[in-house]
N, C-alpha and C positions, 0 to 999 in steps of 0.2 A: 525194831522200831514199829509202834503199832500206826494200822492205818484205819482212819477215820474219814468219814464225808465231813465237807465244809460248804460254804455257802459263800458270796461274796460279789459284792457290787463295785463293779466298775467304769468308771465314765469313759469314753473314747471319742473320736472323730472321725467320719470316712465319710466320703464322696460315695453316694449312690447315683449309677447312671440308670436314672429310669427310661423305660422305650421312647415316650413322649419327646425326653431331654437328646435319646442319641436320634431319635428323628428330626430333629428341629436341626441337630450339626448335622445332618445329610443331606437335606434342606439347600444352608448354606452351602453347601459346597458343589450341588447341582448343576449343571449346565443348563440352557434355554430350555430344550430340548427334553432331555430326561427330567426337568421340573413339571414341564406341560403334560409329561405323561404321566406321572405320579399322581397331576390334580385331577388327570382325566381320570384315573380308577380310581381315587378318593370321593368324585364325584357320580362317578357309576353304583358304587355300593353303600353310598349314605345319602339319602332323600332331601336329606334337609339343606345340602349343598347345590348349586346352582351356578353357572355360568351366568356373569354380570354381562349384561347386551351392552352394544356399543362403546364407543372408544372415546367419551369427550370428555372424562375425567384428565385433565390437564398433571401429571405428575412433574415436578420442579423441585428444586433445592428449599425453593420458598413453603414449599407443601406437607405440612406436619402429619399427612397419614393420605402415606401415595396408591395404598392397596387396598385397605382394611375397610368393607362398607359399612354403616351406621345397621345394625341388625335387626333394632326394632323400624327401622324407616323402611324395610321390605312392603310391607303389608300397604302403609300410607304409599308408598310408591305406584305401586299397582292399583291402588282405588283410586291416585290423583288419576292414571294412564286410562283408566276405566272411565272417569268423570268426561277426561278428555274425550275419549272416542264416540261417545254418546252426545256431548256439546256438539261435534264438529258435525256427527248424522244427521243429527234434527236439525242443524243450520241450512245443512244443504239441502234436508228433504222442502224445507220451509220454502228457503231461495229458490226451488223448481217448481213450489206450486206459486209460486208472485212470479215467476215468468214465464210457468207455465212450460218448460221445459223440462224434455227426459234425459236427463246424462247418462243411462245409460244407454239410448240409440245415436249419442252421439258422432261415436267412432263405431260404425257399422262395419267398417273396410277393414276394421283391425279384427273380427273376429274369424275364429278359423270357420273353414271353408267347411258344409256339409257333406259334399263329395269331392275326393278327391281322385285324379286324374291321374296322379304318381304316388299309392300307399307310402311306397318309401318315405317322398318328401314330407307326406303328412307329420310321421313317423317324428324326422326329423323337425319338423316344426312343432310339433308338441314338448320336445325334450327341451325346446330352447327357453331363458327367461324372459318371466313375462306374460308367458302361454297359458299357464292357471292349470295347467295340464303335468304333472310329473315332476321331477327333481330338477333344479337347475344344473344347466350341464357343466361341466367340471373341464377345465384347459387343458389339465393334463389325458384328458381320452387321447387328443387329437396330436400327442405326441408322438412322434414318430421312434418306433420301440428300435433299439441298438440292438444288433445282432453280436451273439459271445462268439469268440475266437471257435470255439468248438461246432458252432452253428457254418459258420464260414467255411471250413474243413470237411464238415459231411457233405455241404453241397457241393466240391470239387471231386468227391471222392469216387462217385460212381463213373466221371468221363474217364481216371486215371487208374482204376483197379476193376476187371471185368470176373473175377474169380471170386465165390463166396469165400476161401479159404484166406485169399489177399485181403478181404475186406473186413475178416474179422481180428486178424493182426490190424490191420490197420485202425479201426476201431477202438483197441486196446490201448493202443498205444498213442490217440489221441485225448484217450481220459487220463494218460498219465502226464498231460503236458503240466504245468505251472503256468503262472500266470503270465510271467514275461516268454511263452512261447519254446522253453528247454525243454525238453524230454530228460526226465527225471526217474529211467529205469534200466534195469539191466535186462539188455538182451537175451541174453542167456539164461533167465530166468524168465522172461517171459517166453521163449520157445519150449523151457520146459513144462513152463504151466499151462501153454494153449497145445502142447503135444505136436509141436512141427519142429521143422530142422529147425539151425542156426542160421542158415544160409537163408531161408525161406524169409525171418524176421529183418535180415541186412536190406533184404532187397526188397523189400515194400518201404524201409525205412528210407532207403536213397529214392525211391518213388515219389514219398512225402515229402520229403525236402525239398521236392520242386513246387511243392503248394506255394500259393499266396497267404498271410504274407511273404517274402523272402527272408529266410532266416529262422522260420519254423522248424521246429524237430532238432535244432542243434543241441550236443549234449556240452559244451563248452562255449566260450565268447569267442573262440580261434575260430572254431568251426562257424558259430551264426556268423562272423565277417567273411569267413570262405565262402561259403555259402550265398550271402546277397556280392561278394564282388563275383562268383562265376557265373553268378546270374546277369551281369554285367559289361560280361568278359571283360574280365579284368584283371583274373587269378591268373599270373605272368609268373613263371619262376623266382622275380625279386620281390611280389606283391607278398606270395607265400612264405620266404622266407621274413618276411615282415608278417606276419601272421601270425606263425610260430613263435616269434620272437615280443610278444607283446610286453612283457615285463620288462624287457628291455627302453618299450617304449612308455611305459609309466612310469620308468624311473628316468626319463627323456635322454638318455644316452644315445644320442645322435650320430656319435661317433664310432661305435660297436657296432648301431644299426646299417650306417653306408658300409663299415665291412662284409657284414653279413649280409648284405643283401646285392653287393658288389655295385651299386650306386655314386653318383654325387649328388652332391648336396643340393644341389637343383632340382633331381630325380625324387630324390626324398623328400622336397618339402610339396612336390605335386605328390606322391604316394600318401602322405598324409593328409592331405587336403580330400580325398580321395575315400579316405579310412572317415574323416569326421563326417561324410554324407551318409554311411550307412547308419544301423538302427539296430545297435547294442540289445534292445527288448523290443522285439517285435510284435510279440504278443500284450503289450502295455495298451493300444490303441484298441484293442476292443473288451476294455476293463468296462464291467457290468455294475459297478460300484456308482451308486449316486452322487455325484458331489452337490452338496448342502453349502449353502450362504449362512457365512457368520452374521448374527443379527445381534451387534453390539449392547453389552447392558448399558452404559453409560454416553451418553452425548456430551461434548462440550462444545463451546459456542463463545466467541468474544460477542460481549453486552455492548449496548449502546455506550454506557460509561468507559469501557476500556479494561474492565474486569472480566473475568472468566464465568459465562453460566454456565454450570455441571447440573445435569437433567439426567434422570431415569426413562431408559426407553420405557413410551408406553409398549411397543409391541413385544417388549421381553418380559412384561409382569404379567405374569396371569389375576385374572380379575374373576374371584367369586364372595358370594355373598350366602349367611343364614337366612334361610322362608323361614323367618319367626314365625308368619302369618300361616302357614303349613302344618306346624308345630304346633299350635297353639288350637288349631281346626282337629289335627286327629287327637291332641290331648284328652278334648271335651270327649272324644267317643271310645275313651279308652278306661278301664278301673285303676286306681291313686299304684295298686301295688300287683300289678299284670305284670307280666312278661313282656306284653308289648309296650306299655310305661315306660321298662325297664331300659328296656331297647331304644325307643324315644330320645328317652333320657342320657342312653353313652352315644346316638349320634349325634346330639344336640353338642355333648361335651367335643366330641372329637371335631367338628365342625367351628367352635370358638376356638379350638384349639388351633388347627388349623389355620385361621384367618390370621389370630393373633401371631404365630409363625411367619406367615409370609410377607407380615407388617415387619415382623423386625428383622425379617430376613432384609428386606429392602431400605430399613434404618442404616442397617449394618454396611451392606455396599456405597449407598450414597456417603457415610461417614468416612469409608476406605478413600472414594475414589475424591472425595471434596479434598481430602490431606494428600493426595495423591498431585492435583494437578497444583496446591499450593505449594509444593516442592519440588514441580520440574515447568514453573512457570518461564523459565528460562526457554525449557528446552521447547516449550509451545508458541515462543515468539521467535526465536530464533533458530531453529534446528536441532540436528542429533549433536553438534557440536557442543553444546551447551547442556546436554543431557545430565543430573548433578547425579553422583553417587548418592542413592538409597538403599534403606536394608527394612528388614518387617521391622527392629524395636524401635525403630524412630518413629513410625507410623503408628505402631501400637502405643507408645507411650505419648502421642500428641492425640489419640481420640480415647484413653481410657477404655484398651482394650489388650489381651492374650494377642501374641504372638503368632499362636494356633490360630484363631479365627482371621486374623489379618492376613495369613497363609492361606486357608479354606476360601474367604471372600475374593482372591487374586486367582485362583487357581481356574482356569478354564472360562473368563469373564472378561467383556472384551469391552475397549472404552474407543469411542469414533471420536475424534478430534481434527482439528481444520491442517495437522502433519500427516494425517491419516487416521487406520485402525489399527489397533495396537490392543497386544494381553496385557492385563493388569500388570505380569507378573514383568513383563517387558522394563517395567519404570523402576526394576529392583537390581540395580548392578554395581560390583565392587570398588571399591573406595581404592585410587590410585594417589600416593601422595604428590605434592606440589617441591619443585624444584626452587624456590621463592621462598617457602613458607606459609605460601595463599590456601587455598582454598584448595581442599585436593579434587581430582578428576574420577567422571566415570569411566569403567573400563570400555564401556559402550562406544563411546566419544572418543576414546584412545586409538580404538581397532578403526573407526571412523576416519580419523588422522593419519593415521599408515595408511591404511585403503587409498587414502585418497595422495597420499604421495607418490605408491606407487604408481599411480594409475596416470600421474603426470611425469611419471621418470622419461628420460627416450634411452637412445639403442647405444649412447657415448656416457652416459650417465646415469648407471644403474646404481639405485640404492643397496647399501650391503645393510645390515642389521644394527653395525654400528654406527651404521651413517643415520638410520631412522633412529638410533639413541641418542644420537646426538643433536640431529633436528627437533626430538619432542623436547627436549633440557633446555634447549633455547626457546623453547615454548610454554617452556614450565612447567614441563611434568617430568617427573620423578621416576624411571622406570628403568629393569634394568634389561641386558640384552637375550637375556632366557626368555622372558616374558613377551619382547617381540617376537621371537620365533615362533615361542606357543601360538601367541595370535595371529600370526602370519599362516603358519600352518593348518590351524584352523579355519580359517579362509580360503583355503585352498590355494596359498599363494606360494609358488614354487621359491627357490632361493635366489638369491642374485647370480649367480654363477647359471641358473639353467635360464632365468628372464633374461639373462644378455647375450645366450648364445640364440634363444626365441627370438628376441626384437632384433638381431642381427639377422637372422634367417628371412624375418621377413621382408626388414629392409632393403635384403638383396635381391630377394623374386618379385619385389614392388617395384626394382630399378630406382633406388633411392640412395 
């Protein structure tokens, strides 16, 4: 068979995902936080981008472009602001020569002092606002800085180890702690690597275990509760053998436990009372980690009418604007087909490009969360009870939109409402049928309904699983008795066989 070239046309289809397009889905899916930092470097290395001043752009559901500035109104913005500042001069210089007044010897008292008596305080009153002097000062200086676990530990360490050789096992073996306060190494590996005995590393380590907090150094949960109860004294023969015996007491075999520990039941339910005062991670309390305020995207709000208003937070949209007027100034001083034209010219492009992004980035959310609260208007007047089963293709097919994006828009986006605050993704929970026929139920609502059963059962009348199946069917929901366990389970809610030997326990050391 001979072989020949040929030639040949043909038509296809394919999705290109250009940078621009998978930018814009990364966008969307941003958090506050990692958006504000994105525009801030978008903003650091294209000129033509600027941070919009002030916050009195009102954004509302009523608001056909909650983000996006007018780009040629840069320029007229600035020459009305300019027009202004010069009206407002000449008025006032006018007004002080018709009374003949200086405003500026006004407030004499307010100005700082020539010499000062206390450099410091000058110091100090220069940083503050106001002063015309320096940077306005910042709240957070005057925070008082959290010392780390490890900070806490050096400074004990020289009253309790007098020997450099003590101190620098000791040392070692404070940078191997973890964050909840364990010691996370092997002895015997660390005496080979610092070149001392075995013995030498025991005995600085039972040194440390007497640091503050109580419960430092322990290489298990036995030992950090040994630990803060002999710190206690409290480690009694029966405490220990309760110590040892911990899994015993997660799986709350109460009965194995007063064997082993040769107890009654009395004894035991003060040993346990005893066991919940200590502190499982003691090194959790001087975690270095910021914690950050959610700052909700979405508000809602009952209207005067009786209707739900859904608002875009202003303080979670970031607000930038194109310097046409910028652009259009270095334009003039540049040749038609330069380099620096050129340049001009793709930050001008990435700068529309941008604005127009974070416009519809915020179409998109307002449009998620508007079909969001029309579908758990229920659960906004009435509670978790009323919470409806939702899923993304209801939402998706009620705003003419993917799946995907309706997922991307939930994800990590958080909506303040008068039940509280809540993640978008919170109002998407599975469809439980109706025992009736009705309307079937959220799982949300379901686990709500048990919760709440058990939590009014008493110590004669413990719910079993089939009792709560058979209370939600008379409720009208549809559910079967796997399903409540799951969710019991999930909750951390023990069985009825261990809640009624618990609420008998207490009943009895309550004298009831």
């Amino acid at each position: 068979m001979a072989l020949s070239a040929s030639l040949h046309l043909r038509q296809s289809q394919s999705l290109v995902m250009t940078p621009q397009l998978m930018q814009s889905i990364q966008l969307l899916q941003m958090t506050h936080l990692e958006l504000n930092q994105f525009i801030a470097q978008e903003v650091e290395k294209n000129p033509l981008l600027e941070f919009q001043a002030g916050d009195d752009l009102p954004v509302a559901a009523d608001r056909a472009d909650p983000i996006a500035v007018d780009e040629t109104a840069g320029g007229e913005a600035r020459a009305q602001a300019d027009l202004y500042d010069n009206a407002t001069s000449s008025s006032g210089e006018q007004l002080g020569e018709q009374l003949d007044a200086d405003f500026a010897n006004v407030f004499q008292d307010d100005t700082p002092p020539q010499r000062a008596d206390a450099p410091e305080l000058l110091g100090q009153w220069k940083s503050m606002p106001g002063s015309g002097e320096g940077d306005d000062y910042d709240l957070d200086d005057f925070v008082a800085g959290r010392k780390s676990l490890r900070d806490t530990l050096l400074e004990q360490l020289p009253f309790a180890l007098t020997q450099p050789s003590d101190r620098l096992i000791a040392q070692n073996l404070i940078d191997q702690l973890d964050d909840a306060g364990y010691l996370q190494a092997d002895l015997a590996e660390v005496a080979e690597r610092l070149g001392t005995l075995h013995a030498d590393v025991v005995r600085v380590l039972l040194t440390l275990q007497q640091f503050d907090p109580p419960g430092v150094f322990a290489r298990s949960l036995g030992e950090c509760l040994a630990i803060q109860l002999r710190a206690r004294d409290r480690l009694d023969p029966a405490m220990e053998a309760l110590v040892a015996n911990l899994e015993l007491l997660a799986r709350r075999d109460f009965a194995s436990l007063k064997k082993i520990c040769g107890v009654d039941e009395e004894d035991l339910i003060d040993m346990l009372a005893e066991i919940r005062k200590l502190d499982p991670k003691p090194g959790t309390s001087f975690e270095t980690s910021v914690s950050e305020a959610i700052v909700p995207d979405i508000v809602v709000r009952a209207g005067p009418d009786g209707a739900w208003m859904v608002e875009l937070n202003p303080d979670a949209l970031p607000r930038v604007l194109v310097n046409q007027a910028y652009y259009a100034t270095v334009s003039r001083g540049t040749q038609k087909n330069s380099a620096d034209q050129a340049f001009l010219n793709e930050c001008l492009q990435n700068a529309n490009w941008l604005t127009r992004s974070l416009d519809q980035r915020a179409r998109t959310i307002m449009k998620v969360a508007t079909e969001i609260v029309r579908q758990q208007d229920a659960f906004l007047v009435n509670g978790i009870g009323h919470l409806r089963p939702l899923n993304l293709k209801t939402v998706a097919d009620a705003i003419k939109m993917h799946e995907s994006t309706v997922s991307r828009v939930t994800s990590n986006k958080y909506m303040l409402t008068p039940r509280g605050l809540f993640e978008l993704k919170y109002f998407f929970t599975v469809s439980i049928g109706s025992a009736e026929g009705g309307d079937s139920h959220s799982a949300e609502a379901v686990r709500h309904r048990i919760r709440t059963m058990i939590l009014g059962e008493s110590a004669d009348a413990v719910l079993s699983d089939d009792d709560i199946v058979d209370n939600l069917k008379q409720a009208g929901v549809d559910i079967a008795r796997r399903t409540v366990a799951k969710y019991r389970e999930a909750m951390n809610i023990p069985s009825s066989v261990q809640r009624r030997r618990e609420k008998r326990a207490l009943a009895k050391a309550s004298g009831f």
